[in-house]
VOMI-701807 format. One record per residue (C-alpha): x, y, z; residue in three letters. Coordinates in steps of 0.2 Angstrom, whole numbers, plus 5000, padded with zeros to 4 digits. Last residue first. Example, Ala and Ser with C-alpha at 12.3 -4.5 7.8 and 13.67 -1.06 7.14 Angstrom:
BEGIN
506849955036SER
506249785039ALA
This chain:
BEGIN
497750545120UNK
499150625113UNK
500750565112UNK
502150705115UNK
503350835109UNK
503050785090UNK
502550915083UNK
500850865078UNK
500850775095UNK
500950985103UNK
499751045090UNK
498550895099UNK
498750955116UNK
498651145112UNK
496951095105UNK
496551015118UNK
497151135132UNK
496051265121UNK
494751175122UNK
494551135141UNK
495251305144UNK
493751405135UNK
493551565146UNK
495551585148UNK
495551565129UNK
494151665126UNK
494851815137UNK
496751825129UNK
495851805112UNK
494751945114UNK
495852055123UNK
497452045108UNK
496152085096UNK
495352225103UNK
497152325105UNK
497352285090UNK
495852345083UNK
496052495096UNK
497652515086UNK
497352535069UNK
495852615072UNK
496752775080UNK
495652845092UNK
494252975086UNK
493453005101UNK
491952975099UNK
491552855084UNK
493252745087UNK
493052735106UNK
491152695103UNK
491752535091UNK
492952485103UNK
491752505118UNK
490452385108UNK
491752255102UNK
492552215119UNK
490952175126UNK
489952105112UNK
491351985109UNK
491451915127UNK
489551905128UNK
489451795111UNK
491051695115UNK
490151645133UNK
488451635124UNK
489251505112UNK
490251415126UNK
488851385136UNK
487551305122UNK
488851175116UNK
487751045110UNK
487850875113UNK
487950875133UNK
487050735134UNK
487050615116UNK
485450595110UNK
485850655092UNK
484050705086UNK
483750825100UNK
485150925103UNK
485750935088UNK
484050985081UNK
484051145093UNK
485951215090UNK
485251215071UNK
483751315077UNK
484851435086UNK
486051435074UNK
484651475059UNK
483851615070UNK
485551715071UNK
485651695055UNK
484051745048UNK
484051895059UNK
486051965051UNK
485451925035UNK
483852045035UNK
485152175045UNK
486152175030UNK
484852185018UNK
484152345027UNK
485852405027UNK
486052385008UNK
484352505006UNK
483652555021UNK
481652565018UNK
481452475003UNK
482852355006UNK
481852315025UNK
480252265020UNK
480852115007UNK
482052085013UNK
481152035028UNK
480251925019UNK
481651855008UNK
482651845023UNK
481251725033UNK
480751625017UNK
482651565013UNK
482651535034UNK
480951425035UNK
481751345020UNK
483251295028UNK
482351235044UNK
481151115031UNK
482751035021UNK
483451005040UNK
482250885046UNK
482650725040UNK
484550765042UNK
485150665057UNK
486650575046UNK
487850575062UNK
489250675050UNK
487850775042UNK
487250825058UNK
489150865064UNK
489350935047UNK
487751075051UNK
488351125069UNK
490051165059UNK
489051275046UNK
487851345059UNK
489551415069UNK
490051495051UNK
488451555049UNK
488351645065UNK
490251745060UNK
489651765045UNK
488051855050UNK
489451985063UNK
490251975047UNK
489152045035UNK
488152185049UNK
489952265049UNK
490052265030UNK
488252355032UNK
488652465042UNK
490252525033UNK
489552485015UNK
489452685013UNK
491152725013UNK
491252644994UNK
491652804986UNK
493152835000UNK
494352724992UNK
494152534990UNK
495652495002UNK
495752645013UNK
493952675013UNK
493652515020UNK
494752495032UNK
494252675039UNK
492352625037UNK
492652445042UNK
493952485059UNK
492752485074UNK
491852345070UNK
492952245062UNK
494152195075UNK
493052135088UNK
491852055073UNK
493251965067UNK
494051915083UNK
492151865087UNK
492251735071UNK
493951665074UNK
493551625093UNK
491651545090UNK
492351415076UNK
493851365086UNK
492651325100UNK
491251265087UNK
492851145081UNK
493651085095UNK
491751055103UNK
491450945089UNK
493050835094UNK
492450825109UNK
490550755108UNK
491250645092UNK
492450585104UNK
491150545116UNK
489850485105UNK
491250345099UNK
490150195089UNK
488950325080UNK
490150415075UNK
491850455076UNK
492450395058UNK
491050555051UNK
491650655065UNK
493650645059UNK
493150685042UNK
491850835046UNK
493350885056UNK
494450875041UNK
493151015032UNK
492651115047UNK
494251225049UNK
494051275030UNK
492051295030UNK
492951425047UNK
494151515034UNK
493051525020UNK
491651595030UNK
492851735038UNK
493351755020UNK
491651775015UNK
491151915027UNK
492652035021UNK
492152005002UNK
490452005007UNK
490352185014UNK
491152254999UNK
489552174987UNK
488452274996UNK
489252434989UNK
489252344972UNK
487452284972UNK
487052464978UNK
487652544961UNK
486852394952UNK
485152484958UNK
483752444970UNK
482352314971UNK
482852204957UNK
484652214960UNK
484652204979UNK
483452064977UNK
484751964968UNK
486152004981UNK
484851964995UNK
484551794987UNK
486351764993UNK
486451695011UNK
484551605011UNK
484851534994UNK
486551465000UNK
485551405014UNK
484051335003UNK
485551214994UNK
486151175010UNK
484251095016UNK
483751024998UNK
485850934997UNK
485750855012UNK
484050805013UNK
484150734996UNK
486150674998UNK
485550505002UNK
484450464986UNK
485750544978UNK
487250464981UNK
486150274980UNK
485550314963UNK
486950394956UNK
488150224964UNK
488150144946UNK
488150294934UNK
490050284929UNK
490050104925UNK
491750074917UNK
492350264924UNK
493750204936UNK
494350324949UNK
496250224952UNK
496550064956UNK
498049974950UNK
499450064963UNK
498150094979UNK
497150264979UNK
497750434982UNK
499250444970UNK
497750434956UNK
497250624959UNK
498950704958UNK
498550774940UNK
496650804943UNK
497150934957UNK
498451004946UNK
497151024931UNK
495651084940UNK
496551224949UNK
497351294934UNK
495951284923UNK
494951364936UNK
496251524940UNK
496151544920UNK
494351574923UNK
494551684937UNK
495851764924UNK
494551794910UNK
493151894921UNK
494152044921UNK
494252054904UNK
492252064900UNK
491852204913UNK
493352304903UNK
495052384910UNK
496152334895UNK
498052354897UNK
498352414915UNK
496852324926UNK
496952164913UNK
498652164922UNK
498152194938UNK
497052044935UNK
498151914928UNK
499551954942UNK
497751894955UNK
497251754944UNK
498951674943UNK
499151724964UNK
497451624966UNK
497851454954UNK
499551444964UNK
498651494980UNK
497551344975UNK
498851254971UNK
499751244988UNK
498151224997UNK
497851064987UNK
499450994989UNK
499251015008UNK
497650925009UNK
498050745011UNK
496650705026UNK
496150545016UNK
494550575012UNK
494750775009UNK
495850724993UNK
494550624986UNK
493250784992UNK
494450874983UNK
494350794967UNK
492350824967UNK
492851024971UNK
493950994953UNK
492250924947UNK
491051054950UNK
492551194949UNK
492951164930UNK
491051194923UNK
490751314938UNK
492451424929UNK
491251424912UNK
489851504919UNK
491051674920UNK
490851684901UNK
489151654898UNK
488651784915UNK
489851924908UNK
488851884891UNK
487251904899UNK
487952054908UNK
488252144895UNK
486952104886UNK
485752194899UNK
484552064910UNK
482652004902UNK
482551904919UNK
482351734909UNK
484051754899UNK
484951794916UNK
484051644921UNK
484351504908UNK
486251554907UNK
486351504928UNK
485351364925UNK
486351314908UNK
487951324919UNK
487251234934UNK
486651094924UNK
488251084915UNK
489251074934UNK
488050924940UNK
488550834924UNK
490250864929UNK
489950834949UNK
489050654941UNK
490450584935UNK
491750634949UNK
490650524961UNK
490650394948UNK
492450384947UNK
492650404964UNK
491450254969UNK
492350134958UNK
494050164964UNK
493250164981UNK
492250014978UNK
493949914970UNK
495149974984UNK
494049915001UNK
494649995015UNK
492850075017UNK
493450255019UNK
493050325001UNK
491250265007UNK
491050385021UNK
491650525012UNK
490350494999UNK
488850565007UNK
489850735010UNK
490350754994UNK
488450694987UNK
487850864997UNK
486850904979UNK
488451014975UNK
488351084956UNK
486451104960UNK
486151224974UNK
488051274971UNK
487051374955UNK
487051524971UNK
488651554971UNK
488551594951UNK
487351704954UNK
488351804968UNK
489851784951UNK
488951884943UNK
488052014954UNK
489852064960UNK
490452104943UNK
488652194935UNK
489052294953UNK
490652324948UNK
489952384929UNK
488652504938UNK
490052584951UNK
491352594936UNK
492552494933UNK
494452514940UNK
494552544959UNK
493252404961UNK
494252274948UNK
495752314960UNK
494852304976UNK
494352164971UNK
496052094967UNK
496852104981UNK
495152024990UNK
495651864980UNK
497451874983UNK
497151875000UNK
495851754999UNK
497151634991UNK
498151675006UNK
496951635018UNK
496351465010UNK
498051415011UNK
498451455028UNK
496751365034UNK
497051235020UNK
498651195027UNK
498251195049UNK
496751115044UNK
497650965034UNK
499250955046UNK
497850975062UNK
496850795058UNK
498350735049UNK
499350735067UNK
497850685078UNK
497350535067UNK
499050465068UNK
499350495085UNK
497750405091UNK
496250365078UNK
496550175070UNK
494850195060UNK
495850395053UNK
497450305051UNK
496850175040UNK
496050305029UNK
497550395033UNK
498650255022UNK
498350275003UNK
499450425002UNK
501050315009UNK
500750164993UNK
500050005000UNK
């Protein structure tokens, strides 16, 4: 058995093993993940500085339509999977890949013709139908590259893929500024996030038989023959993210029919500082939903401890986000988009306080998906896409992107509290769901952000350093308030390193 084939073994074997691949992969896809969003955000505020207000907000709606085709390029059959690439049985995983991988590039035409089929439907301008034709092509790559990851994913092995994905990110990034000098269109700023798929797609898929045995690989002879069971399975998995996604974006698209493209792109600022918070903590929750999947049902108690790592780690990077964001957005803001874009202060603000809930509902949401206790999800999800329609519905009208933002901000903090709910009661495991350590991160965030945010607005402080300042408090008071977590943690980076076994 070839080295890459092994954390599968590893993972049933838990100990050492387990622990030291379990904090390698977070440890790289967090840093990776960062550093592409780096780049990323880098080069938003070069597309914002360089199209107009109208063409940035044509950008921004885009790629928000884009987000939302994950309704049907994911289906949650990544997750389902993940058990089954873990079976130590070398034929039915090569099997399985292959027809896993089949069915994300169908999944990505679908989403394609969907997103094309809309913008058609809504009677939108022609540029942004061609913005939306050419932009559609990176979901055509990224279905299937994100199938290849969930291979990688299976066996813990993500450093490779964090390195080319800032690879793929730093290309798009040099691309961008150099569309930004030569030829500044709405068109040509959408050609190197498509270069950055290509990129992404073909290293991942290059490496991709080094994951299985030598003489079995993803094999494509019968690629329909596990569609049936994937999907049958993924149903409530992939109806109840598929309405979140819905939930976090519709208020993009209603933004754009009930305002202007102008407000699209002022909005659009918030979520490029609320979606790397997201990205970070979907990162953090990716090997943990491995590790919970191999925990459960026969080891409730690691599955108890290793879900409290996460929703403590979870609850730490989003209050430092909201601590340090507060009292910093306009300034930050302004200083990176320029003072045009001012505006999308509050509303930024309100982003990432509603990331940081998301992010603590999307780690609630792998344990459930880890346990398979999704009956009921679908109709929670729902209850929250109809909840921000509704009260987008009222509030756009009357406070514009702020309205939206304050929508997103209530459905959010519902979803976690109903999430937090069906943990509790479908897992049966005491103690399951971390009720004291989220209202001790709330309370700590709220007060350190609040007398930040004032000290800024009053007395006109250096932001700089009350962020700081903010930051430095935060963490120093939620680790002291989450020991029992934090020793872990520190435990397990500790057998990473080598110092000493852990448990």
């Amino acid at each position: 058995m070839n080295t890459i084939a092994q954390p599968s073994g590893a993972l049933r074997r838990g100990g050492r093993s387990e622990n030291r691949l379990l904090l390698s992969s977070s440890t790289a896809l967090i840093l990776g993940r960062l550093t592409t969003a780096v780049f990323g955000w880098a080069g938003s505020v070069v597309i914002a500085r360089t199209l107009t207000g109208d063409d940035w907000g044509r950008y921004s709606f885009v790629f928000a339509l884009l987000g939302i085709m994950n309704v049907v390029t994911d289906l949650g059959v990544g997750r389902v999977v993940l058990s089954r690439l873990g079976s130590g049985r070398p034929e039915e995983e090569s099997e399985i890949a292959g027809s896993f991988i089949a069915l994300r590039a169908l999944l990505g035409g679908i989403g394609y013709l969907l997103a094309l089929g809309y913008v058609v439907i809504s009677g939108l301008s022609p540029p942004v139908m061609a913005a939306a034709a050419l932009a559609g092509t990176t979901i055509v790559l990224a279905t299937p590259a994100n199938a290849f990851f969930v291979l990688y994913q299976s066996r813990l092995r993500l450093t490779y893929v964090a390195v080319w994905d800032i690879i793929g990110q730093a290309a798009q990034f040099a691309l961008t500024v150099l569309v930004a000098v030569m030829h500044p269109t709405l068109l040509a700023f959408i050609v190197p996030a498509v270069i950055r798929a290509v990129i992404v797609f073909t290293a991942r898929g290059v490496w991709l038989p080094s994951l299985f045995e030598p003489g079995f690989r993803p094999s494509f002879r019968a690629a329909t023959s596990y569609w049936g069971e994937m999907l049958k399975e993924a149903v409530p998995i992939s109806l109840g993210l598929g309405l979140l996604i819905m939930a976090s974006r519709i208020d993009m698209m209603m933004l754009e029919k009930l305002d202007t493209y102008e407000a699209v792109g002022l909005y659009a600022i918030g979520y490029k500082f609320s979606d790397l918070l997201a990205l970070v903590v979907g990162t953090l929750a990716v090997p943990f939903t491995t590790v919970l999947i191999a925990s459960w049902p026969d080891k409730p108690d690691k599955f108890r401890e290793r879900l409290f790592q996460a929703v403590a780690v979870a609850a730490m990077l989003g209050g430092l986000a909201v601590v340090v964001f507060w009292p910093s957005s306009r300034a930050l803001i302004t200083l990176l988009y320029g003072p045009q874009f001012a505006g999308a202060a509050t509303s930024a603000a309100l982003l990432v306080t509603s990331s940081a809930l998301a992010g603590l509902t999307f780690v609630v949401t792998s344990a459930l998906i880890a346990a398979r206790k999704l009956r009921i999800f679908p109709w929670l999800a729902a209850v929250g896409l109809l909840l921000n329609v509704g009260l987008n519905l009222v509030l756009i009208p009357l406070w514009s992107i702020d309205g939206a933002a304050v929508a997103t901000l209530i459905t959010e903090l519902t979803m976690i509290l109903t999430m937090l709910l069906l943990l509790q009661e479908s897992l049966g495991v005491p103690g399951i769901a971390p009720w004291g350590l989220l209202v001790r991160q709330s309370l700590i965030a709220a007060a350190v952000a609040t007398p930040a945010t004032l000290l800024v607005l009053e007395t006109g402080v250096a932001w700089i350093l009350v962020a700081v300042v903010s930051a430095v408090v935060h963490l120093l008071i939620s680790a002291l308030a989450e020991g029992r977590e934090s020793a872990a943690i520190i435990d397990h980076a500790r057998s990473f390193l080598g110092r000493r076994p852990a448990d």
